[in-house]
Biotite code that builds the C-alpha atoms (Angstrom):
import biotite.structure as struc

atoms = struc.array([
    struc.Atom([0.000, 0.000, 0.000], chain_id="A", res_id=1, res_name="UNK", atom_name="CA", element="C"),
    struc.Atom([1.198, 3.407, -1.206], chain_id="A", res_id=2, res_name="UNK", atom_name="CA", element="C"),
    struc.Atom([-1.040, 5.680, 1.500], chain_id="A", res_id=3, res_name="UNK", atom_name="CA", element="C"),
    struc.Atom([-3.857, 6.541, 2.855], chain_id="A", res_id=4, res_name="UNK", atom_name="CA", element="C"),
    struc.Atom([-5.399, 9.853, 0.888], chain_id="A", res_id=5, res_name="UNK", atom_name="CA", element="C"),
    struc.Atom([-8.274, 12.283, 1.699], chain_id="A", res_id=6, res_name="UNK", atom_name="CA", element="C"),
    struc.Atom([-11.108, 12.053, -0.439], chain_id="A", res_id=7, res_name="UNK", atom_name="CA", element="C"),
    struc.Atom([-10.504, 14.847, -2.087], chain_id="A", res_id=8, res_name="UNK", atom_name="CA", element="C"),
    struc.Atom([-7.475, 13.421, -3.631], chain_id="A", res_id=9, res_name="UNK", atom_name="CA", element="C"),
    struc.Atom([-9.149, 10.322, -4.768], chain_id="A", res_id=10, res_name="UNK", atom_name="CA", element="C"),
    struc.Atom([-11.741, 12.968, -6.539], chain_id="A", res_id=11, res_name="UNK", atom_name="CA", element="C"),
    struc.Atom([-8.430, 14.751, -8.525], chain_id="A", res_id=12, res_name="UNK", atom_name="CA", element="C"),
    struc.Atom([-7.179, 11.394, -9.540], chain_id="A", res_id=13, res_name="UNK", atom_name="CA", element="C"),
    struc.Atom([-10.234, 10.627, -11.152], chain_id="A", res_id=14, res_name="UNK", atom_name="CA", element="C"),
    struc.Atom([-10.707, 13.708, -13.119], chain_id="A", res_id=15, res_name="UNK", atom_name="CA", element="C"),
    struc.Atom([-6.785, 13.425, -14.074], chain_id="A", res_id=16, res_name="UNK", atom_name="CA", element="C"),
    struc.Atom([-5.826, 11.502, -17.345], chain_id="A", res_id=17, res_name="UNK", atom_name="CA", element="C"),
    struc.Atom([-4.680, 8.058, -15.639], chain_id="A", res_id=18, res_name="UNK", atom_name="CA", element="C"),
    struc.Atom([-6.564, 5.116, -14.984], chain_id="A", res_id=19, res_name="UNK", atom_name="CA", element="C"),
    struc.Atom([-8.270, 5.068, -11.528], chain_id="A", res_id=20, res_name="UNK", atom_name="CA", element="C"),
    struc.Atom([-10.221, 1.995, -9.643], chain_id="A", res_id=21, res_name="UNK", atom_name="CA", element="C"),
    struc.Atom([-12.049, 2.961, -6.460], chain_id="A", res_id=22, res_name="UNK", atom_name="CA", element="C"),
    struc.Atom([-12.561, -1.121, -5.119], chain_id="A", res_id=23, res_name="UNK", atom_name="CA", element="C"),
    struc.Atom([-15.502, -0.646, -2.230], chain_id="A", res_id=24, res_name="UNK", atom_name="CA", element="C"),
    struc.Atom([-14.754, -3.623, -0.068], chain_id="A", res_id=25, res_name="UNK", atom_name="CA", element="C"),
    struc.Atom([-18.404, -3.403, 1.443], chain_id="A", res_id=26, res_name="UNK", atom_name="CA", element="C"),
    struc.Atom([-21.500, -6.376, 1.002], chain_id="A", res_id=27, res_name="UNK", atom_name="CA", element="C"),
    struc.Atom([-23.366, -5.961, -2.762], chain_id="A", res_id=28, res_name="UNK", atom_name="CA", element="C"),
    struc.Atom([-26.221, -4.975, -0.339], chain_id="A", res_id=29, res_name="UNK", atom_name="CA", element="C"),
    struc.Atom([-24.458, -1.680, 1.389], chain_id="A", res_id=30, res_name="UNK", atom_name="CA", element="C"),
    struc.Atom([-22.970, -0.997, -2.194], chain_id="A", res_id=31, res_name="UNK", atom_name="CA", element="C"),
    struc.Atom([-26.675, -0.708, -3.084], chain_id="A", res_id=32, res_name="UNK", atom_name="CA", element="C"),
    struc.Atom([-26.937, 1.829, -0.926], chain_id="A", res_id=33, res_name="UNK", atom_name="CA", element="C"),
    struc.Atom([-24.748, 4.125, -1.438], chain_id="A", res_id=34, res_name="UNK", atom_name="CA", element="C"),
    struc.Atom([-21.386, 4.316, -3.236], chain_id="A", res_id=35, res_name="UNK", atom_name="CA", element="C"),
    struc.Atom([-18.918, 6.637, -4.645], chain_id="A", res_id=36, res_name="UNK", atom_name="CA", element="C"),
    struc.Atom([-19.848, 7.265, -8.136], chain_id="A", res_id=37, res_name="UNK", atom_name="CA", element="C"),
    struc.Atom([-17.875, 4.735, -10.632], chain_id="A", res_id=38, res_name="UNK", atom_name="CA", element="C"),
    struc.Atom([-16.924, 2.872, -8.081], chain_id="A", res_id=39, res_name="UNK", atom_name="CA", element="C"),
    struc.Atom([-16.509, -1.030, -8.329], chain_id="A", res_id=40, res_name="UNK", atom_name="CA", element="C"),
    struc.Atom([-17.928, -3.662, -5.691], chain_id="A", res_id=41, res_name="UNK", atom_name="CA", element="C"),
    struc.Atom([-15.234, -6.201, -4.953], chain_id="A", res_id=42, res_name="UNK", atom_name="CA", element="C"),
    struc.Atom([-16.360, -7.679, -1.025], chain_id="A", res_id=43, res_name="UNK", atom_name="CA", element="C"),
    struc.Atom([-13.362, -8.050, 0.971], chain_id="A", res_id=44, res_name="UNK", atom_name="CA", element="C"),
    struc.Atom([-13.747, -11.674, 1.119], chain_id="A", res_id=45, res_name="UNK", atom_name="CA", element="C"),
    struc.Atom([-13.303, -11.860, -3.316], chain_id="A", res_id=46, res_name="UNK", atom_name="CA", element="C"),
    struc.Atom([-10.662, -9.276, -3.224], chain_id="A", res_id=47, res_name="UNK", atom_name="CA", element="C"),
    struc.Atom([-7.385, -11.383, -3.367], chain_id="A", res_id=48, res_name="UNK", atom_name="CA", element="C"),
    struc.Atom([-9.111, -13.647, -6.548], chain_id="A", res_id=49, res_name="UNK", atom_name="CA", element="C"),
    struc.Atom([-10.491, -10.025, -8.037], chain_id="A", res_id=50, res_name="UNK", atom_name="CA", element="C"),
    struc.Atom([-6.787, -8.500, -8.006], chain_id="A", res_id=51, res_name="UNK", atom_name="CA", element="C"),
    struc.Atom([-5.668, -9.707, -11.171], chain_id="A", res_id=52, res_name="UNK", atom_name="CA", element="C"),
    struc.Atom([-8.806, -7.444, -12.640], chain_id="A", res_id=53, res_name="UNK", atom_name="CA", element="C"),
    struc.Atom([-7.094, -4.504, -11.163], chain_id="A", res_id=54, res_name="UNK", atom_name="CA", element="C"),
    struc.Atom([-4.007, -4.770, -13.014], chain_id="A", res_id=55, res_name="UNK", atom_name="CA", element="C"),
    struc.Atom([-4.526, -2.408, -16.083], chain_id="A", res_id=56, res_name="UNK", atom_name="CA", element="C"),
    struc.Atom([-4.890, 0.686, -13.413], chain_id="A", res_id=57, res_name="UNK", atom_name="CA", element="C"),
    struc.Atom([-2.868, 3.264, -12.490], chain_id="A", res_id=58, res_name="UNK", atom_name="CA", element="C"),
    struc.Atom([-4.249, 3.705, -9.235], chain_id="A", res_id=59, res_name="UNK", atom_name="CA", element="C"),
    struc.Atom([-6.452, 1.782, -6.987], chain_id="A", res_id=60, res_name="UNK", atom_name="CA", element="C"),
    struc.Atom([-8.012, 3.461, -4.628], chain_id="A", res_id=61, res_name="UNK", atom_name="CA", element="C"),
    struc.Atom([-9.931, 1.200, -1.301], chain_id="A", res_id=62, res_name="UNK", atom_name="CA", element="C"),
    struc.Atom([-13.075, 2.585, 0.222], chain_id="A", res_id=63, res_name="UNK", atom_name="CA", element="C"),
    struc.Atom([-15.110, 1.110, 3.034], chain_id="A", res_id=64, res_name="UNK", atom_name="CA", element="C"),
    struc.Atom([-17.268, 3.068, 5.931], chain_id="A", res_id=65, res_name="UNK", atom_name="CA", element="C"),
    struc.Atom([-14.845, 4.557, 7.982], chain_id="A", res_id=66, res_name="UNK", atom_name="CA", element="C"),
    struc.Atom([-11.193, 3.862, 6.495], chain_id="A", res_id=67, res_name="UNK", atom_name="CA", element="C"),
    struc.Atom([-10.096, 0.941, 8.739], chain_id="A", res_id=68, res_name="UNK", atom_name="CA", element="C"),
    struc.Atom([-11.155, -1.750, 6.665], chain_id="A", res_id=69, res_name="UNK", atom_name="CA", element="C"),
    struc.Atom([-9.872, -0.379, 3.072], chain_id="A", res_id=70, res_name="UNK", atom_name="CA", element="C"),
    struc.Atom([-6.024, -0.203, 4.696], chain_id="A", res_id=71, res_name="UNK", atom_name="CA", element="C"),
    struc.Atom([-5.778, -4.081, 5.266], chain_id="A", res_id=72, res_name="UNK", atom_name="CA", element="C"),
    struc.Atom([-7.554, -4.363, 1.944], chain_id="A", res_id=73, res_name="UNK", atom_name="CA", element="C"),
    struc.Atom([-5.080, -2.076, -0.163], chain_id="A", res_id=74, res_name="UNK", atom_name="CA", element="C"),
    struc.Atom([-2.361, -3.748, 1.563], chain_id="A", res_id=75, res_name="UNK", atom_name="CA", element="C"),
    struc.Atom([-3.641, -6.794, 0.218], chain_id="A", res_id=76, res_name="UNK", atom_name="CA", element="C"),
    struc.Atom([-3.909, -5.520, -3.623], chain_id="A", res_id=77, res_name="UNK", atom_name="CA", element="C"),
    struc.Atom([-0.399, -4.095, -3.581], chain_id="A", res_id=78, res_name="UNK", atom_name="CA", element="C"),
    struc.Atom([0.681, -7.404, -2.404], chain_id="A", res_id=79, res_name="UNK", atom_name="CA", element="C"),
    struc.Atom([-0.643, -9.192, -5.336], chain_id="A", res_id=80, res_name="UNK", atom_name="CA", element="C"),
    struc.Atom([2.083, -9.554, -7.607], chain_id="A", res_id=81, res_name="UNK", atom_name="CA", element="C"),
    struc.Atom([-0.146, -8.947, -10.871], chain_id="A", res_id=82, res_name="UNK", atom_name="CA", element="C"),
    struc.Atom([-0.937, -4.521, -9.422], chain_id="A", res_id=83, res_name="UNK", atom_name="CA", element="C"),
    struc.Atom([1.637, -2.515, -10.540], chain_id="A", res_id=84, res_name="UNK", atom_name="CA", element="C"),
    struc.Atom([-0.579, 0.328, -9.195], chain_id="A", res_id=85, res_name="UNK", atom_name="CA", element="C"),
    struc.Atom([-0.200, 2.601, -6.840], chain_id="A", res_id=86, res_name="UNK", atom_name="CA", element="C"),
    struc.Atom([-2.670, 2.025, -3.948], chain_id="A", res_id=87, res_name="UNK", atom_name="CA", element="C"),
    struc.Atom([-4.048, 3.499, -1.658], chain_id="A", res_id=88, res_name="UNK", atom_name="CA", element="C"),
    struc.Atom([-6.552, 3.287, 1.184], chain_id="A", res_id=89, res_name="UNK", atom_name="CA", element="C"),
    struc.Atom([-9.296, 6.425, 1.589], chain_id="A", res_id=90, res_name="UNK", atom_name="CA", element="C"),
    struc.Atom([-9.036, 7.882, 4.449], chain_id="A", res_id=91, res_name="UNK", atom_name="CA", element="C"),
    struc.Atom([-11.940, 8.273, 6.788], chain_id="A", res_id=92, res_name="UNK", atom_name="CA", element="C"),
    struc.Atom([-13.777, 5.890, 4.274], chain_id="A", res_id=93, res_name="UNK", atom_name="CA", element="C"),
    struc.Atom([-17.623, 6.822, 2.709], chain_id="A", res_id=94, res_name="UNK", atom_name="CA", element="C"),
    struc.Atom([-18.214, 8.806, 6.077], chain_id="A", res_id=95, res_name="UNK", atom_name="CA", element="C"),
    struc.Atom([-15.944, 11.751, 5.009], chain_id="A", res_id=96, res_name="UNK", atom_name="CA", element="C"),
    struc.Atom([-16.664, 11.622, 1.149], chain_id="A", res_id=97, res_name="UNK", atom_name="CA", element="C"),
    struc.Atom([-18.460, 14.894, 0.568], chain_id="A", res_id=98, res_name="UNK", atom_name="CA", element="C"),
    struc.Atom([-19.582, 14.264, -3.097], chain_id="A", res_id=99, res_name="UNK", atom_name="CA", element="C"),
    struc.Atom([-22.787, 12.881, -4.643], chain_id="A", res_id=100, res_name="UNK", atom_name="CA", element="C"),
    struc.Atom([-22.740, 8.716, -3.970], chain_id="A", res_id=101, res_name="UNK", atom_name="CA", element="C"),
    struc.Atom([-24.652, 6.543, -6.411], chain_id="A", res_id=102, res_name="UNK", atom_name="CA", element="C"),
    struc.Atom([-27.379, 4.646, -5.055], chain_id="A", res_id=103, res_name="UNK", atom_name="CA", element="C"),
    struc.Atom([-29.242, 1.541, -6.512], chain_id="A", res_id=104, res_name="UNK", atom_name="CA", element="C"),
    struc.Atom([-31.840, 1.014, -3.425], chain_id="A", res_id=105, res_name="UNK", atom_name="CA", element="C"),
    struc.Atom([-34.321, -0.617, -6.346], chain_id="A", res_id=106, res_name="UNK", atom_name="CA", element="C"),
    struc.Atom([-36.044, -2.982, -3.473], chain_id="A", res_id=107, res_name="UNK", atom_name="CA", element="C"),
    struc.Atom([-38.374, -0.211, -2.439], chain_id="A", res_id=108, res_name="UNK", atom_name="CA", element="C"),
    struc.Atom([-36.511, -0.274, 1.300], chain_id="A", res_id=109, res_name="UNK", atom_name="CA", element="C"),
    struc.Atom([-35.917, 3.078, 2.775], chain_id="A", res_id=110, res_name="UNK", atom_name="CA", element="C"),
    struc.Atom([-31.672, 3.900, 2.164], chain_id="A", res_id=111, res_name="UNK", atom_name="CA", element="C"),
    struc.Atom([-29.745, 3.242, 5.509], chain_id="A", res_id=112, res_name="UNK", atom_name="CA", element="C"),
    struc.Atom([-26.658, 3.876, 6.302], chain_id="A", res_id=113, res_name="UNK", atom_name="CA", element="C"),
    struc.Atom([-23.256, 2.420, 5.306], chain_id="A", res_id=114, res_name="UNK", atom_name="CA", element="C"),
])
């Protein structure tokens, strides 16, 4: 793992010109919820057989609730010998992105939190 960066770096390396992967670590069902926009749903259980997916990026970029979770998992993408990325964990996870988050609450249920 490269670092832990605020959100609002994560939100200038995707508007940059390089390749960026934000991996939410979270249950399909909290992804559903809420997530940052563009954002991929790997479950932290799938993430070491996912890696290899991740290996075209330029930066991948962890994100669960808080930021505690997404360190052990970017340590385990940078360990995977496939990432050539740089990675990084967000810090302070969904609870201190400030942008717009995708939601795909379909199920009629009222939107909870993460």
């Amino acid at each position: 793992m490269d670092a832990e960066i605020p959100p609002e770096r994560v939100q200038e390396l995707r508007d940059g010109d390089e390749t960026v992967e934000v991996v939410d670590i979270r249950s399909p069902t909290a992804f559903r919820r809420g997530h940052v926009p563009g954002s991929r749903n790997v479950p932290f259980p799938k993430l070491a057989e996912a890696a290899p997916d991740l290996a075209d990026a330029d930066h991948v970029v962890t994100v669960c609730p808080h930021g505690k979770s997404s360190v052990r998992a970017a340590r385990l993408v940078a360990s995977h010998e496939a990432v050539g990325a740089a990675v990084y964990s967000m810090a302070g996870g969904l609870e201190a992105w400030e942008g717009e988050l995708d939601r795909e609450n379909t199920d009629g249920t009222p939107d909870a939190p993460f």
